[in-house]
ZADRENTI-756390 format. One record per residue: residue in three letters; x, y, z of N, C-alpha, C in turn. Coordinates in steps of 0.001 Angstrom, whole numbers, padded with zeros to 6 digits, always signed. Layout:
N
ALAXYZXYZXYZ;...
REM end
This chain:
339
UNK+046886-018190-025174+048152-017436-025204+048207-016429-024065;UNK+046836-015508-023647+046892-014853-022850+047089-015677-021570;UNK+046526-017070-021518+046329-016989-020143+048309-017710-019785;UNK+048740-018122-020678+050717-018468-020879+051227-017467-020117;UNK+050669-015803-020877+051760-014612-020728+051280-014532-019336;UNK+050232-014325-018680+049405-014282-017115+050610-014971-016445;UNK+050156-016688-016702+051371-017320-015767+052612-017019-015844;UNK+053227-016721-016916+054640-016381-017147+054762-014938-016109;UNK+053932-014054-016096+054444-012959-015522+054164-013093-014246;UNK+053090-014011-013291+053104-014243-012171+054527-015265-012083;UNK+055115-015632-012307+056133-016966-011673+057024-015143-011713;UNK+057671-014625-012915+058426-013417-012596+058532-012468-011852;UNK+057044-012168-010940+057079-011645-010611+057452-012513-009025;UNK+056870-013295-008831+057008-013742-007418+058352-014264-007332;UNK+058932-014920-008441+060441-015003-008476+060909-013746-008414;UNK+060882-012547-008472+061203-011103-008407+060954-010687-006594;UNK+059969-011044-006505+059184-010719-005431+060034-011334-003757;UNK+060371-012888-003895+061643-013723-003322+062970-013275-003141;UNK+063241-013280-004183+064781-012538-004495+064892-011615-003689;UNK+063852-010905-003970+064152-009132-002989+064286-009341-001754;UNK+062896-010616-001091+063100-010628+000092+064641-012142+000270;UNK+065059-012072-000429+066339-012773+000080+067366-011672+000162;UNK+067446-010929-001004+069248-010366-000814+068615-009312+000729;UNK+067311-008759+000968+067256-007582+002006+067310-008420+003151;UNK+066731-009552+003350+067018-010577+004988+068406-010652+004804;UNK+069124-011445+004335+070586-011489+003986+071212-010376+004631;UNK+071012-009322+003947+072028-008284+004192+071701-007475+006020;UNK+070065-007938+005815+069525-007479+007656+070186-008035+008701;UNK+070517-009693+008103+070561-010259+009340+072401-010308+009726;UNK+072834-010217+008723+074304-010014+008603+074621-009001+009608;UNK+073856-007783+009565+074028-006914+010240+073961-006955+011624;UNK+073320-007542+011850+073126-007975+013361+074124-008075+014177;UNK+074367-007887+015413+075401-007657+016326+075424-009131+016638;UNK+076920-009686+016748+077311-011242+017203+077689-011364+018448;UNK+077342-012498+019190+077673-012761+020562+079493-013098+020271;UNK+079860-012305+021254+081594-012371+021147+082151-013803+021385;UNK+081895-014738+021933+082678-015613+022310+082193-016591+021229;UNK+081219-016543+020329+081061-017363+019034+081442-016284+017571;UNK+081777-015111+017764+081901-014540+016456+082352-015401+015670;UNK+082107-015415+014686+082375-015849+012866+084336-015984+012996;UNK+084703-014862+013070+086261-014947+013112+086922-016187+013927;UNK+086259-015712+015229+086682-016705+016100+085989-018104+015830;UNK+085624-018384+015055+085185-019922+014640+086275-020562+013580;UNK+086310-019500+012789+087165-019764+011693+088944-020003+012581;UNK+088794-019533+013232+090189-019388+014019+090562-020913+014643;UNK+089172-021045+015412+089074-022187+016190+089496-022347+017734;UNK+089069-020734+017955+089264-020509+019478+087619-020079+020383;UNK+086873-020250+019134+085797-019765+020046+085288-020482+021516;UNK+084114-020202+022071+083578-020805+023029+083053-022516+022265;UNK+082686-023545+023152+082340-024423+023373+080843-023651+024077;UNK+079383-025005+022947+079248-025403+021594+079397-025181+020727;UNK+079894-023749+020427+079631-023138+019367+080508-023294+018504;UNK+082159-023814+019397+082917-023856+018171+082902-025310+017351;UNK+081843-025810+017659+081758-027365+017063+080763-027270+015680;UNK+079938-026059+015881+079013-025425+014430+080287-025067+013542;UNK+081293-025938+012709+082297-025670+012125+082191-025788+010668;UNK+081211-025876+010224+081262-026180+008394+081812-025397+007882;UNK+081011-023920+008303+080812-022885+007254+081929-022552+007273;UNK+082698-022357+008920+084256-021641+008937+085382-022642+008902;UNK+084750-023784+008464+086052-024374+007722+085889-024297+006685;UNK+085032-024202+005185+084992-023951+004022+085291-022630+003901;UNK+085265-021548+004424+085699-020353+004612+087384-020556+005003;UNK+087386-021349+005892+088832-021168+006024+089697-021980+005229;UNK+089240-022903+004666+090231-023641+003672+090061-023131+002173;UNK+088519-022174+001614+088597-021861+000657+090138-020869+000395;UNK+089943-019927+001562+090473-018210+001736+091901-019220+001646;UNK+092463-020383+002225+093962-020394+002431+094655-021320+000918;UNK+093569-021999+000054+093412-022024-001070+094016-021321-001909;UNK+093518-019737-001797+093167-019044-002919+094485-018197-002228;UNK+095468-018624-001381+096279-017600-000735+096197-016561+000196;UNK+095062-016315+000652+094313-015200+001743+094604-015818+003098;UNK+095652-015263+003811+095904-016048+005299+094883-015972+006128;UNK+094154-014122+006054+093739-013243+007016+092954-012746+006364;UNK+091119-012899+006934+090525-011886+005743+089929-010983+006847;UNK+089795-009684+006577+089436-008170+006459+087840-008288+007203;UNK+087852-007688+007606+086657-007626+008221+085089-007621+007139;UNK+085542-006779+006357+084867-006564+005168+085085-007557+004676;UNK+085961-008128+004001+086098-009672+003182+084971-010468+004078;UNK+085032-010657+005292+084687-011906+005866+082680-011206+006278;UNK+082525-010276+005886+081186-009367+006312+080284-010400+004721;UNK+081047-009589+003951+080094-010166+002455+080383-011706+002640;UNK+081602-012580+002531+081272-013730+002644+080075-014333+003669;UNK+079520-013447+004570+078703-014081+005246+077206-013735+004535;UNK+077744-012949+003888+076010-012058+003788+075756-012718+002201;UNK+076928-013615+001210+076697-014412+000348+076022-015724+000752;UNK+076925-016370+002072+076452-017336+002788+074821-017130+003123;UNK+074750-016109+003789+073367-016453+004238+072124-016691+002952;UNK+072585-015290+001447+071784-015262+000564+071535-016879+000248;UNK+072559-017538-000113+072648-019002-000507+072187-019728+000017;UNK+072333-019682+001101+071431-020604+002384+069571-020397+002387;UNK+069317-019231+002402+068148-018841+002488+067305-018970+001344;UNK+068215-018964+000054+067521-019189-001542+067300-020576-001675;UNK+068245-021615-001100+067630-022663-000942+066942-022909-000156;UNK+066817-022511+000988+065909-022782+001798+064396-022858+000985;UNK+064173-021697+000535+063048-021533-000040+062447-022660-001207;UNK+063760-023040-001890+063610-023670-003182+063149-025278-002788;UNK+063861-025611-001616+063526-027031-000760+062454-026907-000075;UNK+062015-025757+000710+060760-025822+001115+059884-026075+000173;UNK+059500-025790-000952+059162-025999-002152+058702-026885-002308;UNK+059890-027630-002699+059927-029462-003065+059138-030209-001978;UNK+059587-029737-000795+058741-030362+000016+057315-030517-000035;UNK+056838-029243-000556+055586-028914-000019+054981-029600-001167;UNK+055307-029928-002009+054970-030198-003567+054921-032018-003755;UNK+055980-032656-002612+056009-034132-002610+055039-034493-001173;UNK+054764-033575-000279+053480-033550+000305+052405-033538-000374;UNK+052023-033390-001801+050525-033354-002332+050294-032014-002018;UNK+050641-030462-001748+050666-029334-001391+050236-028657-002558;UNK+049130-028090-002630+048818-027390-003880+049842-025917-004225;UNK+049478-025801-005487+050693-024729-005913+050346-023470-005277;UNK+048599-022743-004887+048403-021826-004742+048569-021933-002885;UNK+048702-022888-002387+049390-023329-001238+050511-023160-000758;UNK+051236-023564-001733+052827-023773-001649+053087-022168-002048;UNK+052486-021241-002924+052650-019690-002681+052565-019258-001638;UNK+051671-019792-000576+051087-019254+000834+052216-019453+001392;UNK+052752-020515+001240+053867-021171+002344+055326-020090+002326;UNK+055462-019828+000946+056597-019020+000372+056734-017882+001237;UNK+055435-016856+001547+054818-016076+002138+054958-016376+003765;UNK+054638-017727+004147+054446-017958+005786+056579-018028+005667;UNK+056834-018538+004747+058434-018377+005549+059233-017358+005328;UNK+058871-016069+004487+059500-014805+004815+059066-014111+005700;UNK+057704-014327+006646+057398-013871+007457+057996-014523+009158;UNK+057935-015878+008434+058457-016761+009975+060325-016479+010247;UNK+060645-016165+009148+062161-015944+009037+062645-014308+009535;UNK+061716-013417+009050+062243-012439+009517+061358-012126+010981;UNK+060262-012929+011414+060221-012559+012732+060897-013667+013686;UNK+061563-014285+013471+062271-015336+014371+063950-014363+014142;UNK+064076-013783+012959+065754-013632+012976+065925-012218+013193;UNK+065067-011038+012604+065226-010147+012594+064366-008977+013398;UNK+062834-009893+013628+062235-008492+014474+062320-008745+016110;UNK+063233-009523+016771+063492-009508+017786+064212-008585+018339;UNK+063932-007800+019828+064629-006952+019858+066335-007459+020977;UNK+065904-008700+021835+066219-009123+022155+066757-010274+022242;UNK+068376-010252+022501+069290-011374+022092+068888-011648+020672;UNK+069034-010406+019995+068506-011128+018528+070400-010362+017675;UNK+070776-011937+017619+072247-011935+017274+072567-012288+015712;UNK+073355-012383+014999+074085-013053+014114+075006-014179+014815;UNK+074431-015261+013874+075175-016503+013794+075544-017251+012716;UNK+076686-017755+012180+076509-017776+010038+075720-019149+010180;UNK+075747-019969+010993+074735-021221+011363+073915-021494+011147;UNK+073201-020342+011524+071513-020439+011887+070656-020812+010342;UNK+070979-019917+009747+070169-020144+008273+070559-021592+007820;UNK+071737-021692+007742+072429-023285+007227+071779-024508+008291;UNK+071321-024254+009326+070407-025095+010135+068870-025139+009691;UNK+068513-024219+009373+067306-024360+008715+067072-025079+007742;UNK+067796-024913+007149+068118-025053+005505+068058-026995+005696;UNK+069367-027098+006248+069477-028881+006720+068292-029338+007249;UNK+067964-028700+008126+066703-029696+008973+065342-029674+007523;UNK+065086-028277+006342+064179-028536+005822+064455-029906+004868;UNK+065885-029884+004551+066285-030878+003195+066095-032382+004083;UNK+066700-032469+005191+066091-033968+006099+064849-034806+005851;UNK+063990-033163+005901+062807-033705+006114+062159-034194+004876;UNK+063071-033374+003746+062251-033735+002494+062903-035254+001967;UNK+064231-035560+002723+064813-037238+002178+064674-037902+002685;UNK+063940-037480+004130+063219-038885+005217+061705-039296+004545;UNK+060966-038057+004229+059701-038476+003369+059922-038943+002053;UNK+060518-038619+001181+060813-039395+000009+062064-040807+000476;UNK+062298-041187+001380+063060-042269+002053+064231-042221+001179;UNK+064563-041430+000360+066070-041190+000078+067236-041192+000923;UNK+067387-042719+001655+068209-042498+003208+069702-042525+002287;UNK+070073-043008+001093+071454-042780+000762+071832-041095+000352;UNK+070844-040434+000463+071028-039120+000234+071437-038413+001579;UNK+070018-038887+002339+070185-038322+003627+071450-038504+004744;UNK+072329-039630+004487+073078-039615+005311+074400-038876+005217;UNK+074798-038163+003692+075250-037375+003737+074873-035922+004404;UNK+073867-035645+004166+073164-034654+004347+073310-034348+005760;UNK+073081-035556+006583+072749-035463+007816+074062-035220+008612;UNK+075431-035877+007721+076822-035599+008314+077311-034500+008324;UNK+077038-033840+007079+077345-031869+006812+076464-031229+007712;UNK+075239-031836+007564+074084-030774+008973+074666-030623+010296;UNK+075592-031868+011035+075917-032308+012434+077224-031457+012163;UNK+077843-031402+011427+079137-030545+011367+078746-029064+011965;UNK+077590-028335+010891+076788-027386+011220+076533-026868+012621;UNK+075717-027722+013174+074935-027536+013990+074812-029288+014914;UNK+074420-029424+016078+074310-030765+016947+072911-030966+016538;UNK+072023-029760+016521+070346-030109+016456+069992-031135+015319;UNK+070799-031941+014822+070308-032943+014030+070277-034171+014149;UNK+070143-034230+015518+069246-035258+016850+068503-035434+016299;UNK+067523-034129+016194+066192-033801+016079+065640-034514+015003;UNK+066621-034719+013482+066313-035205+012351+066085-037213+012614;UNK+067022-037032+012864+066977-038767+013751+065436-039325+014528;UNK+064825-037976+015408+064069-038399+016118+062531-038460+015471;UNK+062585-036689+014097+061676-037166+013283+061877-038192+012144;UNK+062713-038940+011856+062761-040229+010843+061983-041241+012039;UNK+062438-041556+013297+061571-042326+013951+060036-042455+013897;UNK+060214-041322+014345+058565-040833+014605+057518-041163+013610;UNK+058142-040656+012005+057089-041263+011169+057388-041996+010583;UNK+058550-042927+010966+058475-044368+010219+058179-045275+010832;UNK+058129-045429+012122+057774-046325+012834+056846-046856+012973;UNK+056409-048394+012806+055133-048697+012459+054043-049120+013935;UNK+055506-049187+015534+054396-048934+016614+055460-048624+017394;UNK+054883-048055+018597+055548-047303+019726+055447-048145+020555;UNK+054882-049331+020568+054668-050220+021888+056223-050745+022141;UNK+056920-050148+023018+057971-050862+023659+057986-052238+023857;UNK+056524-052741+024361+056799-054072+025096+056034-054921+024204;UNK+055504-054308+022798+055235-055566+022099+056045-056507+021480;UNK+055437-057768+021555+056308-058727+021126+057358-058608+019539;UNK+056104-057700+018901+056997-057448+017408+057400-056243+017627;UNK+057426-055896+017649+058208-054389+018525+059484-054180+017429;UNK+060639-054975+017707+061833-055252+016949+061354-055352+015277;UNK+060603-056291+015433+060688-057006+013957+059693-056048+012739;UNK+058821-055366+013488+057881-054409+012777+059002-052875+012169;UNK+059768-052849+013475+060862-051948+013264+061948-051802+013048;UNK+062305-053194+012639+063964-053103+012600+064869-052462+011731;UNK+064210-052085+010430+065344-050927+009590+064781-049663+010276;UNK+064021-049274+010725+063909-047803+011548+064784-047517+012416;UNK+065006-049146+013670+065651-049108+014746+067239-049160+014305;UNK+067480-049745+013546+069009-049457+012434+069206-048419+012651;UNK+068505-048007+011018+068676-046423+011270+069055-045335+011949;UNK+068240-045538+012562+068129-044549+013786+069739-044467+014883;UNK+069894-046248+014932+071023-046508+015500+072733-045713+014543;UNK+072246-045863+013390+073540-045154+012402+073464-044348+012695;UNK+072240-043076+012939+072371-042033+012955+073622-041532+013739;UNK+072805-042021+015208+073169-041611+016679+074785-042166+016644;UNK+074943-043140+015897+076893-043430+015747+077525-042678+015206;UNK+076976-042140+013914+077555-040642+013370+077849-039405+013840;UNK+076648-039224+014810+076432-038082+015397+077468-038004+016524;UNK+077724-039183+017131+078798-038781+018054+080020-039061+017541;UNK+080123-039358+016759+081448-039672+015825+081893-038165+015267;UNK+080858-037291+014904+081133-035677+014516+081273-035060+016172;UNK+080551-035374+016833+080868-034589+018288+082505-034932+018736;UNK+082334-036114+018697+083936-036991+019334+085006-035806+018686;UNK+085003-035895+016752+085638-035477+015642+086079-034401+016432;UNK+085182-033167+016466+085140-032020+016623+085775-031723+017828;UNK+085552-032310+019008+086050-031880+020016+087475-032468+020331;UNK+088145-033131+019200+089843-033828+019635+090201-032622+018655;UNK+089653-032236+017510+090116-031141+016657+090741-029999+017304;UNK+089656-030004+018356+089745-028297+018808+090559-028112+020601;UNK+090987-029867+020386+091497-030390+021744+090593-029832+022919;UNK+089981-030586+023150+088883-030450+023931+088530-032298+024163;UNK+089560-032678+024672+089436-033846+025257+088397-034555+025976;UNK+088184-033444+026871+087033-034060+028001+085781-033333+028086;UNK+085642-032703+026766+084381-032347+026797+083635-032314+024841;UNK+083801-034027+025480+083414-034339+023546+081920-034086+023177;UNK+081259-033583+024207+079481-033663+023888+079260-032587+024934;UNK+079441-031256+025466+079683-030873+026330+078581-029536+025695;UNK+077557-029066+026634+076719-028333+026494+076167-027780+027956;UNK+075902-026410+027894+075742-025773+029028+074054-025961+029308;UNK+074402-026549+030761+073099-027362+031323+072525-025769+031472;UNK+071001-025325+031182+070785-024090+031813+069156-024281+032200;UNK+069127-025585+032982+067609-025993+033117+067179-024650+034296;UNK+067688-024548+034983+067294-023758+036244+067106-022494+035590;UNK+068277-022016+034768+067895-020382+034243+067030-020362+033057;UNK+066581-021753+033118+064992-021035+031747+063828-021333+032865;UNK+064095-022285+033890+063119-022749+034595+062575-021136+035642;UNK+063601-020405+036351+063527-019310+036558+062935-018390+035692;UNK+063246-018390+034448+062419-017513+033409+061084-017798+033307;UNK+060371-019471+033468+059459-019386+032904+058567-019260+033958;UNK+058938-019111+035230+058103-018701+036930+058085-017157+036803;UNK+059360-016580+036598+059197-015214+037227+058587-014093+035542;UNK+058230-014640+034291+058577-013751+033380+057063-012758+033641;UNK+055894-013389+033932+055053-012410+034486+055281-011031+035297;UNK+056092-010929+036209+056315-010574+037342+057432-009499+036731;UNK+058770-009973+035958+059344-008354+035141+059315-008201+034024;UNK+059441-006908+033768+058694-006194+032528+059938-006616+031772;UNK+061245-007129+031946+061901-007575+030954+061734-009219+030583;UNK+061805-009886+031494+060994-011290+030822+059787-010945+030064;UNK+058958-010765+030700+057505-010176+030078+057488-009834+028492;UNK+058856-009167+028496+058803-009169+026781+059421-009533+026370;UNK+060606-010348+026835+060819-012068+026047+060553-012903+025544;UNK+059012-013035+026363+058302-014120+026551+057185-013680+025456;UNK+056434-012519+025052+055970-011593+024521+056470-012136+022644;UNK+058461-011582+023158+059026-012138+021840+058349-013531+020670;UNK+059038-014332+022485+058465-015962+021852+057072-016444+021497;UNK+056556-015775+021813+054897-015497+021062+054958-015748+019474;UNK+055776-014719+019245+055832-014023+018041+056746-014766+016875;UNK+057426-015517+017924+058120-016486+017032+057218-017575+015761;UNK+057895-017437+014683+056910-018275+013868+056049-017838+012836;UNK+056054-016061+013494+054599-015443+012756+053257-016382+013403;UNK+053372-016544+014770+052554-016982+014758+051851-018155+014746;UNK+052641-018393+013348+052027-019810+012397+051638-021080+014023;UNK+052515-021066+014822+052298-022507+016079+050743-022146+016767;UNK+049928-021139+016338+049150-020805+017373+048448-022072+016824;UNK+047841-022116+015646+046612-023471+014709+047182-023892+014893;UNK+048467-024555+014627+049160-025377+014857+048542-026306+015864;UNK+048860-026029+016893+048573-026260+018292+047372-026546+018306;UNK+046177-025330+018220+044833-025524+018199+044062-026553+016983;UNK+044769-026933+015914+043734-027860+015097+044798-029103+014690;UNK+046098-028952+014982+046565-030171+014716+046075-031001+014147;UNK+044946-031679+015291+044303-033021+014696+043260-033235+013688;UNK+043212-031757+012908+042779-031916+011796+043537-031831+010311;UNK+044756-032091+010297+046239-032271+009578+045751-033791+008558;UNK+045754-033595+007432+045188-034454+006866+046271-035816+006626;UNK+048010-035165+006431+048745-035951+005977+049572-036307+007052;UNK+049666-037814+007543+050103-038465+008160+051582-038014+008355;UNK+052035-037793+007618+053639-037484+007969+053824-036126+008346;UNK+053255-035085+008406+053422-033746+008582+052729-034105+010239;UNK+051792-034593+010520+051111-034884+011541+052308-035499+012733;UNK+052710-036218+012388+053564-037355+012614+054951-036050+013283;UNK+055186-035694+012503+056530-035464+012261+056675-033832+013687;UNK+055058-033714+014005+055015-032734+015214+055593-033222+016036;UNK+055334-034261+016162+055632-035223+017821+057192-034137+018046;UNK+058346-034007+016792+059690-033554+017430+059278-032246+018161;UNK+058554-031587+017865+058279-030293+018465+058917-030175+020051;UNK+057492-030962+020643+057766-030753+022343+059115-031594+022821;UNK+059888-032623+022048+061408-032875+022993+062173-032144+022444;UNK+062027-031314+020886+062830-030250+021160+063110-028967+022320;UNK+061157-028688+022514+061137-027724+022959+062081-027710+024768;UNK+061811-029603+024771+062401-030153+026165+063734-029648+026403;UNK+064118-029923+024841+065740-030255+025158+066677-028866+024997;UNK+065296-027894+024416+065956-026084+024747+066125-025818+026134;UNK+064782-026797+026708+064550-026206+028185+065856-026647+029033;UNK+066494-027419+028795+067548-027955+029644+069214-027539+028964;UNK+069262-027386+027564+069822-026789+027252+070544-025528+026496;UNK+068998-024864+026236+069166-023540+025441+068758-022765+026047;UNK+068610-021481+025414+068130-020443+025840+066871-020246+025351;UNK+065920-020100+026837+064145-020192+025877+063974-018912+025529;UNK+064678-017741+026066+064445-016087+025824+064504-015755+024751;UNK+065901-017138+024305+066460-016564+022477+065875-017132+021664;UNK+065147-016368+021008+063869-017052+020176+064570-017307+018757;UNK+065973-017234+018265+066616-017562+016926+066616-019187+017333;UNK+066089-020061+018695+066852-021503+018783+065436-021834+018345;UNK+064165-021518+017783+063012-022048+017489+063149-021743+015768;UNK+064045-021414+014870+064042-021307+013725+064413-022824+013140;UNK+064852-023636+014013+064775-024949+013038+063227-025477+013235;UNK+062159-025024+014251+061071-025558+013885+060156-025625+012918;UNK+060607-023975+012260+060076-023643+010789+059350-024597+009812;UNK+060664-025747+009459+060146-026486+008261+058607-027316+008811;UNK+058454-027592+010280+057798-028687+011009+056261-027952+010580;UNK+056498-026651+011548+055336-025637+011503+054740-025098+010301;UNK+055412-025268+009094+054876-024377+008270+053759-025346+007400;UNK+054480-026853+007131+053784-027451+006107+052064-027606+007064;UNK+052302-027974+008367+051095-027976+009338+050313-026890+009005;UNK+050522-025845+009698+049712-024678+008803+048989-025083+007800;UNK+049818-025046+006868+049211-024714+005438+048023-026024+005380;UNK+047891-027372+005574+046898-028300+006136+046166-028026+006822;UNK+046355-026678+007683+045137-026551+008508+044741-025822+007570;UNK+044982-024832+006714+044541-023611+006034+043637-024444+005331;UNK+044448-025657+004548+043403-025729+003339+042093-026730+004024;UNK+041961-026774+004760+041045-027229+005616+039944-026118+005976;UNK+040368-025483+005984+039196-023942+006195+039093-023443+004558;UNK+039593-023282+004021+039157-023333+002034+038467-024092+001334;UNK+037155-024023+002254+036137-024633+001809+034866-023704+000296;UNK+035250-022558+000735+033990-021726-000240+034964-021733-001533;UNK+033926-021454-002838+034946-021101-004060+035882-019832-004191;UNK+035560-018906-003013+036366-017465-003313+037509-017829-002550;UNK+037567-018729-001676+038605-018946-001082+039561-020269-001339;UNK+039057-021020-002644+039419-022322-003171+040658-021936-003084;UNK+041556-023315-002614+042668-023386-002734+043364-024480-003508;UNK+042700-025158-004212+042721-026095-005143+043620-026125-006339;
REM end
């Protein structure tokens, strides 16, 4: 009986313990100063800048709820808490799917606590302890959130789930390339281009994969006749030279220097093992599923901003379950059992 009331008051408390750190990130990151030519308003409006005004979910459910309910025009304040509900919601699942994940990985429970732990730390130093270009976007969390649920219906191969999933994510956000490229990666049974079975070893992967990429520009196409933007249906600001410049000169000024400093820090960290023990990752699909890492990191380099360390928060779900495989890999003694 005692040891019931024990567990009962640990799940309360760490369910207590979550919560807190959801409604206080929520309300932190809300706060955050927004880049003007993507503000929230101006999305909902549908005048913002290009890419940004193609991240359209949230401010079209915002804007068709509010014209619904009779609200033409909402208040600055109206539209402040709707975001700072948005993000709570976004971020409570986040947590609750990271979860599941970690749990249909074979992830032990006193593990999957660790993990709970590695993503309020990876969340508020990727969103909130930046001092630089560290913005509000209502996106960002709802990108996380998608890329973690992907990952959990590409490993349980729930593809009639996922392809909804994957159509609301692309509405969101474009980065769900990325989801496409990890379903490849660990379903594929060989990479040999030029083997003869090549096709036939892969052909519902190579499907797949092919639906994806028809969808995906089918939401790009969507989005950009919406917002009449004719001739720029996939249209993203090339900025290879101005990260390539960043990543020569950031030694040299004391303001790169702590950009770069920032992006360290991105993660909590968590990418340093990552990196260094990888190849001691016991489960094939978490292993697997790194490979997206470096053409993401490619495809920031050519088209994001590497300074702005909020564009490494969809790596989260990739990085964290890794970790925690390396961890329990070093939880070898009984004081440190993680079993």
């Amino acid at each position: 009986m005692d040891m019931l009331a024990n567990k009962l008051i640990a799940k309360l408390f760490f369910t207590w313990l979550f919560l807190s750190f959801v409604i206080v990130f929520s309300l932190s990151h809300v706060k955050k100063p927004e880049y003007e030519p993507a503000a929230t308003r101006k999305l909902i409006e549908g005048n913002a800048e290009t890419p940004f005004q193609y991240r359209y979910l949230l401010p079209f459910i915002i804007k068709y709820s509010s014209e619904k309910i009779g609200i033409r025009a909402l208040s600055g304040e109206s539209l402040e808490w709707i975001c700072i509900f948005s993000d709570m919601l976004f971020t409570g699942l986040l947590f609750i799917v990271l979860w599941t994940y970690l749990k249909c990985c074979n992830v032990t429970i006193k593990l999957r606590v660790i993990g709970m732990f590695f993503l309020s730390y990876s969340l508020a130093f990727t969103y909130l302890v930046p001092y630089h270009l560290s913005i509000y976007n209502i996106y960002d969390i709802p990108s996380v959130y998608f890329m973690t649920t992907g990952l959990l219906l590409i490993y349980k191969r729930k593809m009639m789930l996922f392809y909804p999933v994957f159509i609301l994510a692309t509405f969101n956000r474009e980065t769900t390339c990325f989801l496409s490229l990890a379903y490849l990666f660990v379903h594929a049974r060989t990479f040999n281009l030029f083997s003869p079975t090549f096709y036939t070893k892969n052909q519902r992967v190579i499907w797949n994969v092919l639906a994806q990429a028809t969808l995906w520009f089918a939401v790009k196409i969507l989005l950009a006749n919406q917002f009449d933007f004719p001739n720029d249906n996939i249209r993203f600001d090339f900025a290879f030279l101005r990260n390539l410049k960043f990543l020569v000169l950031w030694p040299f000024k004391p303001k790169m220097f702590l950009e770069m400093a920032q992006i360290f820090v991105s993660g909590a960290y968590l990418w340093i093992p990552v990196i260094l023990k990888w190849n001691t990752i016991s489960e094939p699909f978490i292993k697997r599923s790194l490979l997206v890492i470096p053409v993401y990191l490619f495809g920031m380099l050519l088209v994001g901003s590497l300074a702005e360390i909020r564009i490494y928060g969809e790596l989260i779900p990739f990085i964290i379950p890794a970790a925690l495989f390396i961890l329990k890999g070093y939880a070898k003694s009984s004081f440190f059992s993680l079993s």
